[in-house]
C-alpha positions as a LaTeX table, in Angstrom:
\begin{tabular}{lrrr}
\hline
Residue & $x$ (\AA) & $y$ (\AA) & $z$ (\AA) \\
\hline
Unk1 & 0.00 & 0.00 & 0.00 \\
Unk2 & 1.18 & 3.46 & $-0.67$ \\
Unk3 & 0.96 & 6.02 & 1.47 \\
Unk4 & 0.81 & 9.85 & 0.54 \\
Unk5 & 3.68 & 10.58 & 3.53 \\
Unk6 & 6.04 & 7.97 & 2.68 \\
Unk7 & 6.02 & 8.24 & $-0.91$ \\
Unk8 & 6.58 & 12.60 & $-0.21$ \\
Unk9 & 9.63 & 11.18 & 2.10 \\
Unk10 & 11.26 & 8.80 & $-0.17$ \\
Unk11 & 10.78 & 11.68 & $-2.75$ \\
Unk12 & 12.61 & 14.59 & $-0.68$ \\
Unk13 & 15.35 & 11.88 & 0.94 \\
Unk14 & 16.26 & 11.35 & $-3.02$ \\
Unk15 & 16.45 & 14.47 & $-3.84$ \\
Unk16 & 18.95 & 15.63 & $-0.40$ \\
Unk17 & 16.49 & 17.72 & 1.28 \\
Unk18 & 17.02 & 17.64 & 4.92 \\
Unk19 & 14.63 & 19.77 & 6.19 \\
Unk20 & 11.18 & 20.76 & 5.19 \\
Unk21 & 7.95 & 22.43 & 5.93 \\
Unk22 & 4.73 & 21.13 & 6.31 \\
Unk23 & 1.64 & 23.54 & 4.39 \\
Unk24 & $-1.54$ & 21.85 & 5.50 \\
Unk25 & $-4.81$ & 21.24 & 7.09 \\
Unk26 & $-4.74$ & 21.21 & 11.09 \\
Unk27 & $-6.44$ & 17.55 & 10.99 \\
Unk28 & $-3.59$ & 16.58 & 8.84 \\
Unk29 & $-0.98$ & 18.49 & 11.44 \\
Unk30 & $-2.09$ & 16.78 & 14.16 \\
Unk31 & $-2.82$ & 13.36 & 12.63 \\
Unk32 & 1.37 & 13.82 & 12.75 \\
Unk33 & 2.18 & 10.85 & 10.15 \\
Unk34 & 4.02 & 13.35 & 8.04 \\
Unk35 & 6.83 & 13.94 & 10.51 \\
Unk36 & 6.55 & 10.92 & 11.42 \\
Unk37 & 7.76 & 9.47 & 7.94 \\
Unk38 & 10.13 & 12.09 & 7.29 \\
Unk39 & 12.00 & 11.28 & 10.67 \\
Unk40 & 12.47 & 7.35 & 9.55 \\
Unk41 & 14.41 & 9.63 & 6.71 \\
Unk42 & 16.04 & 11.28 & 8.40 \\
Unk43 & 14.05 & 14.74 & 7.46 \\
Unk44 & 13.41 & 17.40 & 10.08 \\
Unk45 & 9.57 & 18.94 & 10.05 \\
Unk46 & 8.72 & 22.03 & 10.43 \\
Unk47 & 5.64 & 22.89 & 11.34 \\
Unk48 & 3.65 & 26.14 & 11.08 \\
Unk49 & 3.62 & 28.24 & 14.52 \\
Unk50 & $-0.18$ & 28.47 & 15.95 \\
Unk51 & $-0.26$ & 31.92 & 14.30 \\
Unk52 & 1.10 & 30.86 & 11.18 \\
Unk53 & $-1.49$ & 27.69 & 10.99 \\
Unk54 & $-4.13$ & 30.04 & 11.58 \\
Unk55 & $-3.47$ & 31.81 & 7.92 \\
Unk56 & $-3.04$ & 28.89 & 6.74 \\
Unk57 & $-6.49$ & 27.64 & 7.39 \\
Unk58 & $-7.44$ & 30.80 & 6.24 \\
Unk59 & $-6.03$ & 30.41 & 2.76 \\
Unk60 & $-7.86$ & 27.02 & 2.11 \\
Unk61 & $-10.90$ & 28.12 & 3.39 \\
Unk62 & $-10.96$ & 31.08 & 0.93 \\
Unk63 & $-9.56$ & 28.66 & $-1.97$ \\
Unk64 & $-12.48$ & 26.50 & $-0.87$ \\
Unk65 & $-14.83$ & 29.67 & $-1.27$ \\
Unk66 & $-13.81$ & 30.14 & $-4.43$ \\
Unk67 & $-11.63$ & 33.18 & $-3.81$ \\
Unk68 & $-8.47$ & 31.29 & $-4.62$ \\
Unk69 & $-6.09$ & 34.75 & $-5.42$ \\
Unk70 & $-6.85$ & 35.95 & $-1.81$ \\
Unk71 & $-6.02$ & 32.18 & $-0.48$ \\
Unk72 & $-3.12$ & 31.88 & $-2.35$ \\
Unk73 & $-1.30$ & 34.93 & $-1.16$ \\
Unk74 & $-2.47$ & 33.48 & 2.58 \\
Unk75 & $-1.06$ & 30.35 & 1.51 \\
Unk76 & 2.59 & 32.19 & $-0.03$ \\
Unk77 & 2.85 & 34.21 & 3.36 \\
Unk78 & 2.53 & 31.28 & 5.75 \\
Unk79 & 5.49 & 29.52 & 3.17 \\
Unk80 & 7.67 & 32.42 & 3.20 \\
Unk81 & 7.38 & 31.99 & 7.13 \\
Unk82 & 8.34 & 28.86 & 6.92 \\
Unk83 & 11.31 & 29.73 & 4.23 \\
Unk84 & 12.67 & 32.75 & 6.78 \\
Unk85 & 12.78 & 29.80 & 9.43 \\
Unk86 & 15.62 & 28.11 & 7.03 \\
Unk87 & 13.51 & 25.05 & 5.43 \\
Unk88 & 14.96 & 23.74 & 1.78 \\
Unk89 & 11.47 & 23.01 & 0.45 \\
Unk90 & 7.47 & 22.87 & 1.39 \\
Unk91 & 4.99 & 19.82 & 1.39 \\
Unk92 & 1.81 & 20.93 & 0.08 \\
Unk93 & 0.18 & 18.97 & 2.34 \\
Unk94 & $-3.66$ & 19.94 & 1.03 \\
Unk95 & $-4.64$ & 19.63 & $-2.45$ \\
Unk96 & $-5.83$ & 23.64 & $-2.43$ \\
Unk97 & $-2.42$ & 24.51 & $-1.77$ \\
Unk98 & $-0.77$ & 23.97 & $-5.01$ \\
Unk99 & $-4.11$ & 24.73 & $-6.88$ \\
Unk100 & $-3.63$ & 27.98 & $-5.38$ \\
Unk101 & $-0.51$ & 28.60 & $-6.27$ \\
Unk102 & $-1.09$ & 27.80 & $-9.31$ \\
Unk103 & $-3.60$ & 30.19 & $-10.10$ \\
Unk104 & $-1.31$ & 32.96 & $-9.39$ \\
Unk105 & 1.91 & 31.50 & $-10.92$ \\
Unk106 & 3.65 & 31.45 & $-7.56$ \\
Unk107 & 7.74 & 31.42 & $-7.80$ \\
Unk108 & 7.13 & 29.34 & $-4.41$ \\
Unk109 & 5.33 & 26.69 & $-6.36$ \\
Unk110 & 8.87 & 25.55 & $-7.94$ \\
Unk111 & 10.28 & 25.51 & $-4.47$ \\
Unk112 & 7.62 & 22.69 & $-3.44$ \\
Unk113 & 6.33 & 19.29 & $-3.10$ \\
Unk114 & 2.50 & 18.74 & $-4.40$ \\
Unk115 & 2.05 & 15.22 & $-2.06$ \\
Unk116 & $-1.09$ & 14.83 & $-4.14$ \\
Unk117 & 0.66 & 14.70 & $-7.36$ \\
Unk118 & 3.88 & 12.75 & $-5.68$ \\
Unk119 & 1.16 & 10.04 & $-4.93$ \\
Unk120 & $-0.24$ & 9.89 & $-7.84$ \\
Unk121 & 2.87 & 9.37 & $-10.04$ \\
Unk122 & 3.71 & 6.47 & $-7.44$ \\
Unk123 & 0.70 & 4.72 & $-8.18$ \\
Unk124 & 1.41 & 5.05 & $-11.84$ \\
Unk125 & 5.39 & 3.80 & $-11.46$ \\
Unk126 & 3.70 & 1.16 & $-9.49$ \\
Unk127 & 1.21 & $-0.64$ & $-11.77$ \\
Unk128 & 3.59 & 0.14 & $-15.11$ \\
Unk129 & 6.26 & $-1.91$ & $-12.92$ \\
Unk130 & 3.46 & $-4.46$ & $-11.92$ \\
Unk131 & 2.59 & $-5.00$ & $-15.75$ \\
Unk132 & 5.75 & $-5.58$ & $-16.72$ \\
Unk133 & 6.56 & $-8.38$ & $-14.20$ \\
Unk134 & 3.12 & $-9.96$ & $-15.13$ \\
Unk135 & 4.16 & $-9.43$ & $-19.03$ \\
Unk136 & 7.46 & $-11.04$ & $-18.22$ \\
\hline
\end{tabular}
């Protein structure tokens, strides 16, 4: 079975990213299985300070609401916060996140992990490499 926090892990551990940040819902932050994963690779977590989650639930409620511009500038100031505390790169952690930053082109975007779309390519390495053991 693949899980969305390993798969981000074994992603940032092969690209030599030793410390990230964590851009996500609070259920998600406190469900704790993405610092949990990165530790067993030997990534430090950040998370977002109370104040800090705060916007951050902001942003994807207003994404939610349709107002994705105002959420995604929510969203890029709770990342910068995280960038001034000295993290290498961000796990979108919700799927708004990247959606949002989308819409406005963010130069963050590039400096991020979409765990949505991580998971999703994993699924698709994984049944291409299951048909081609069953084809063998």
């Amino acid at each position: 079975m693949l899980h969305i926090a390993e798969v981000a892990a074994a992603t940032l551990k092969s690209e030599n990213i030793r410390q990230v940040g964590l851009l996500a819902t609070d259920g998600t932050l406190k469900a704790d299985f993405y610092p949990d994963y990165l530790h067993r690779m030997g990534i430090h977590c950040s998370l977002p300070s109370t104040k800090i989650q705060a916007i951050v639930m902001q942003g994807i409620y207003q994404v939610k609401a349709g107002k994705i511009r105002a959420g995604a500038r929510l969203l890029e100031q709770a990342a910068e916060h995280l960038f001034e505390q000295g993290v290498e790169k961000i796990i979108l952690g919700c799927t708004e996140i990247p959606l949002a930053f989308d819409a406005i082109d963010s130069p963050l975007r590039r400096r991020a992990l979409d765990a949505s779309q991580t998971l999703a390519q994993a699924c698709v390495d994984w049944y291409q490499l299951r048909n081609k053991a069953i084809a063998a």
